[in-house]
C-alpha positions in Angstrom: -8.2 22.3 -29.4 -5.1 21.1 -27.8 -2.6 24.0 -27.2 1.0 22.4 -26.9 3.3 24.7 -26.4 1.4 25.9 -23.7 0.9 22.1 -22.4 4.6 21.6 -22.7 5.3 25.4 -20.9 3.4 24.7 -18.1 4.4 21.1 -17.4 7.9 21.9 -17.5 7.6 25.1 -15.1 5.3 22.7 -12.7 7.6 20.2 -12.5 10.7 22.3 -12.1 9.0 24.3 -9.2 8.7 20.7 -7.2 11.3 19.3 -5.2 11.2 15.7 -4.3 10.6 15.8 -0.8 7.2 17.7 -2.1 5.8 14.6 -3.3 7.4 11.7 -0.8 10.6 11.1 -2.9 13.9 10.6 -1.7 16.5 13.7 -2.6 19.2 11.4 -3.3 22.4 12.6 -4.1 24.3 14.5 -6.9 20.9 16.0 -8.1 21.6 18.8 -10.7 18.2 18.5 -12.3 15.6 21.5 -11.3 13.3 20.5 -9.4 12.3 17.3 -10.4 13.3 14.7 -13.2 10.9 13.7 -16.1 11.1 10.1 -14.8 9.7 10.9 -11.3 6.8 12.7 -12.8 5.6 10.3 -15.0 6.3 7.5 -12.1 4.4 10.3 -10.4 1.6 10.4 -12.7 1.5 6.6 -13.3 2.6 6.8 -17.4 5.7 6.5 -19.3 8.2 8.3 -19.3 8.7 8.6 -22.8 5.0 9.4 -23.1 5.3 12.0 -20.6 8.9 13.8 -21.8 6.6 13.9 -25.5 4.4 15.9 -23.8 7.1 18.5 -22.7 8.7 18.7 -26.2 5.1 19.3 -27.9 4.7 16.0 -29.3 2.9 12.9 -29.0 -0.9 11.9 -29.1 -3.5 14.2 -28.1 -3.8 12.9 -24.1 -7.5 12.0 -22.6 -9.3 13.7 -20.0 -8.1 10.8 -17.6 -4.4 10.9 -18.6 -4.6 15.0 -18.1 -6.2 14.2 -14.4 -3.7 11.9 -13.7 -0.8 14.2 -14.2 -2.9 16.7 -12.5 -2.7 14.8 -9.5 1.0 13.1 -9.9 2.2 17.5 -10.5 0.1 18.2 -7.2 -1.9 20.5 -8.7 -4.2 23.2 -7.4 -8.0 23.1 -8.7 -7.5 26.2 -10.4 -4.2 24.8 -11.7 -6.2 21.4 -12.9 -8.7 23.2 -15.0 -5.9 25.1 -16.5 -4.6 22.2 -17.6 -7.7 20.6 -18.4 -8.1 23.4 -21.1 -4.9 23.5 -22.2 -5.1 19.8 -23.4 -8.4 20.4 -25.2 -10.4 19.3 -22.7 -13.7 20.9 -20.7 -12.4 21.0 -16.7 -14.8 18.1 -14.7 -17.1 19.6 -12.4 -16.0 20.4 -9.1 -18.0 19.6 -5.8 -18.1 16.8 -3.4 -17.7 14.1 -5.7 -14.5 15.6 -7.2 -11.6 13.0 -6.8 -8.8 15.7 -7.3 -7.2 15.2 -3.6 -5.4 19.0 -2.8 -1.7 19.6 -3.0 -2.0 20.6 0.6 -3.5 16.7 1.9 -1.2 15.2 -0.4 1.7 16.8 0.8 0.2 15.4 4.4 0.0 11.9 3.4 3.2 11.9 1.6 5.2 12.4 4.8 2.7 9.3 6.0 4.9 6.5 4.5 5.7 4.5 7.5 1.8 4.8 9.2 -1.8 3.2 7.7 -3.3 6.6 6.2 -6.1 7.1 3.2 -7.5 9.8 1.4 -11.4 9.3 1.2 -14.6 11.1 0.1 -17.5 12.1 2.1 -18.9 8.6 0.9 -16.3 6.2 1.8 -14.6 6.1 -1.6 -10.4 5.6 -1.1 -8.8 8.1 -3.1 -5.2 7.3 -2.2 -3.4 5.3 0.6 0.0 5.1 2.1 2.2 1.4 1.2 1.4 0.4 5.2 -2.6 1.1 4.1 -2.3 -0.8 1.0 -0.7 -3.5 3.5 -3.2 -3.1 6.6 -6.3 -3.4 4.0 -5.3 -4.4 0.7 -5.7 -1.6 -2.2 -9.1 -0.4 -2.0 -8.8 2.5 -4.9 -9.3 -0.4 -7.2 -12.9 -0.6 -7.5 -15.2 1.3 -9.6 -18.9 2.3 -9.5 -21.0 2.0 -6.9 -18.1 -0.4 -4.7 -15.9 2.1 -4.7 -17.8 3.3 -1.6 -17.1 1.4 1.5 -20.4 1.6 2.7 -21.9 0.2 -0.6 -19.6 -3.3 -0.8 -20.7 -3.4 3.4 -24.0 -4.6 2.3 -23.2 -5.9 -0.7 -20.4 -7.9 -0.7 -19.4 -10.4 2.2 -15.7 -10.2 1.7 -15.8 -6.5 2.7 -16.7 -7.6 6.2 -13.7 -10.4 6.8 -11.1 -7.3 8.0 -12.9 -6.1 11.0 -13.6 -7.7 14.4 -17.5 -9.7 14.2 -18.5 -8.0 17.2 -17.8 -4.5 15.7 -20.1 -5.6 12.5 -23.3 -4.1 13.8 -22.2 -1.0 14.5 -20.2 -0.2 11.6 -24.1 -1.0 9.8 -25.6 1.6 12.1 -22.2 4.4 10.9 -22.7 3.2 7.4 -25.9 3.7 6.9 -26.5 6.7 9.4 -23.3 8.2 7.6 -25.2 7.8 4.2 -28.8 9.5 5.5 -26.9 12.5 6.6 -25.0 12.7 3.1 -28.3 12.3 1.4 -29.9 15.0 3.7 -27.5 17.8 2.7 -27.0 16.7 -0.8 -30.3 16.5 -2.1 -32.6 13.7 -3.8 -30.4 14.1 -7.0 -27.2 13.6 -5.9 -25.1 10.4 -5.8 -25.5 9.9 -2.5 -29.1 9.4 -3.1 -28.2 7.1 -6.0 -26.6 4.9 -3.6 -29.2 4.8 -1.0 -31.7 3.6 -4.2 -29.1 0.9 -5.3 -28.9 -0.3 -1.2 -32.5 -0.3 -0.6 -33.0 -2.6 -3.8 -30.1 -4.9 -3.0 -29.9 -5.3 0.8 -32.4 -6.4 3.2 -29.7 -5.7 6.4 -29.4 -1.8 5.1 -33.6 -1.7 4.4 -33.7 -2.5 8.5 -30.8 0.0 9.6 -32.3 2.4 7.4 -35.5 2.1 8.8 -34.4 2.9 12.2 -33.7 6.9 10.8 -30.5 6.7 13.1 -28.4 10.1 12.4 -25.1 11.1 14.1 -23.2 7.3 14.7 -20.3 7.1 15.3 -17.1 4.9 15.9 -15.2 5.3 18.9 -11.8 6.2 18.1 -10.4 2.9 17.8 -11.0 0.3 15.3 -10.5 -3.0 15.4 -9.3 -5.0 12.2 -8.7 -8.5 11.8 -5.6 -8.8 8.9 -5.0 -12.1 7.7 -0.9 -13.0 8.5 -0.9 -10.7 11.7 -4.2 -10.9 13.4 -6.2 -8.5 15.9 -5.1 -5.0 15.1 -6.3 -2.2 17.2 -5.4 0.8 15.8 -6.7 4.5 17.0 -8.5 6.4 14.1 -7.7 10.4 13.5 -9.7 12.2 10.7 -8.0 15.9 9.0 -11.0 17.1 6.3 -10.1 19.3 3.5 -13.7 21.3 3.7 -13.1 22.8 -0.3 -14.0 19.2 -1.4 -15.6 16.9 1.9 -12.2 14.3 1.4 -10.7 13.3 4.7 -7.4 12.0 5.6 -8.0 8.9 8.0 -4.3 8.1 9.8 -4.6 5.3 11.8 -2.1 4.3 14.6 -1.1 2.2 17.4 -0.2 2.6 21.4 3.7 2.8 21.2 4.9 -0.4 23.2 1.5 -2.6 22.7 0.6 -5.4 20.8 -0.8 -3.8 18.2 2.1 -1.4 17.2 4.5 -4.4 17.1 2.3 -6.2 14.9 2.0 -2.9 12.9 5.9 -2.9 12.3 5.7 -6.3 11.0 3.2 -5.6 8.7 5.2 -2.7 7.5 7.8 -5.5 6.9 5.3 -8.0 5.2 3.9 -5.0 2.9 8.2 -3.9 1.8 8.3 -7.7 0.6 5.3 -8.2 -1.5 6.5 -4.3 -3.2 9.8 -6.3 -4.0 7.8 -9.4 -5.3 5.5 -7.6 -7.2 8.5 -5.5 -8.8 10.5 -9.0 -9.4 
């Protein structure tokens, strides 16, 4: 059973106790709210305002487990925090573990500060949790898939598309980090886990992934630069740094360029390309 004035209590001291530069936002000027404004939260939390200011004044439907994990994440919530809120709403708290995709206030409050460099939040199986407007723009959004594509490794060997953004001569190896990625997963997470559900759904569907898996390769890796090839700016090569949050196996991947080279120039266009299409989409 939903309890709403403890809903509403705990929303309003969460969101009070944030300041905007917490969560990526501009300060601005003439600020007399504390902490910060209903509207920022629910623009936070990707809902409506009104929706979300119902919620503080104990009214409005009863929310659903994916509306209370989306303000979960938009508030910057703890785990301990989510669950809280989880049962407040009514609801049983999901399970946590590696295929949690509550991102931590700490990585969040990382990638926030990320706005002007490529940077996603990703599980231990290749799923993007969250990116920065320049990763939107170096990749397109990748946290719109669901299922089984959601994992980058997955729509490698399953769907040719995937494969257009990176250099052809980089193709086989990212089979062999793929698929040497996913045996390790399996390894440590046993034959029940989702991991091994995917390496089931690969074996059945791709006769390139049958053939790298067959070689048992274990441990490859990329060097630390990747090469990608975007569409309206052409060869990037951008150097990849990895921060892992060990409480739930997501990683942070920041990717950026030699100051002065090619690649960093075309990077600051493409931060320039990305700002227009925000404003076109928002038109």
């Amino acid at each position: 059973m939903i309890d709403r004035a403890g809903l509403a209590g705990f929303l309003r001291r969460r969101r009070e106790s944030l300041q905007p530069e917490d969560v990526g936002l501009p300060r601005g000027q003439r600020r007399r709210t504390a902490g910060l404004r209903r509207e920022e939260v629910a623009t936070l939390c990707h809902i409506s305002a009104d929706y979300y200011s119902r919620l503080e004044r104990e009214r409005g439907p009863h929310p659903s487990e994916q509306m209370i994990a989306s303000i979960a994440q938009g508030l910057h919530l703890s785990l301990d925090e989510r669950d809280h809120l989880f049962r407040l709403a009514g609801h049983r708290p999901p399970v946590r573990g590696t295929t949690s995709a509550h991102i931590s206030p700490g990585l969040l409050r990382i990638l926030d500060r990320l706005a002007d460099t490529p940077a996603e939040v990703v599980t231990e199986l290749g799923e993007t949790l969250r990116q920065t407007p320049l990763g939107v723009a170096l990749t397109g959004d990748l946290t719109r898939y669901t299922g089984p594509a959601r994992s980058i490794g997955y729509r490698w060997f399953t769907d040719p598309a995937c494969r257009a953004l990176y250099h052809p001569d980089d193709h086989a190896l990212h089979s062999r980090v793929f698929a040497s990625g996913l045996r390790a997963r399996v390894t440590l997470r046993g034959p029940d886990s989702y991991a091994a559900h995917l390496q089931r759904l690969l074996l059945e569907r791709s006769e390139e992934f049958r053939a790298v898996w067959d070689e048992h390769e274990i441990g490859v890796n990329y060097s630390h630069v990747k090469r990608f090839i975007h569409p309206e700016v052409g060869l990037l090569e951008l150097t990849c740094q990895a921060l892992l949050d060990p409480d739930q196996s997501h990683s942070l991947l920041v990717y950026t360029a030699v100051p002065g080279s090619e690649s960093h120039e075309k990077l600051q266009l493409l931060a320039v390309i990305g700002a227009h299409q925000v404003v076109a989409t928002d038109a």
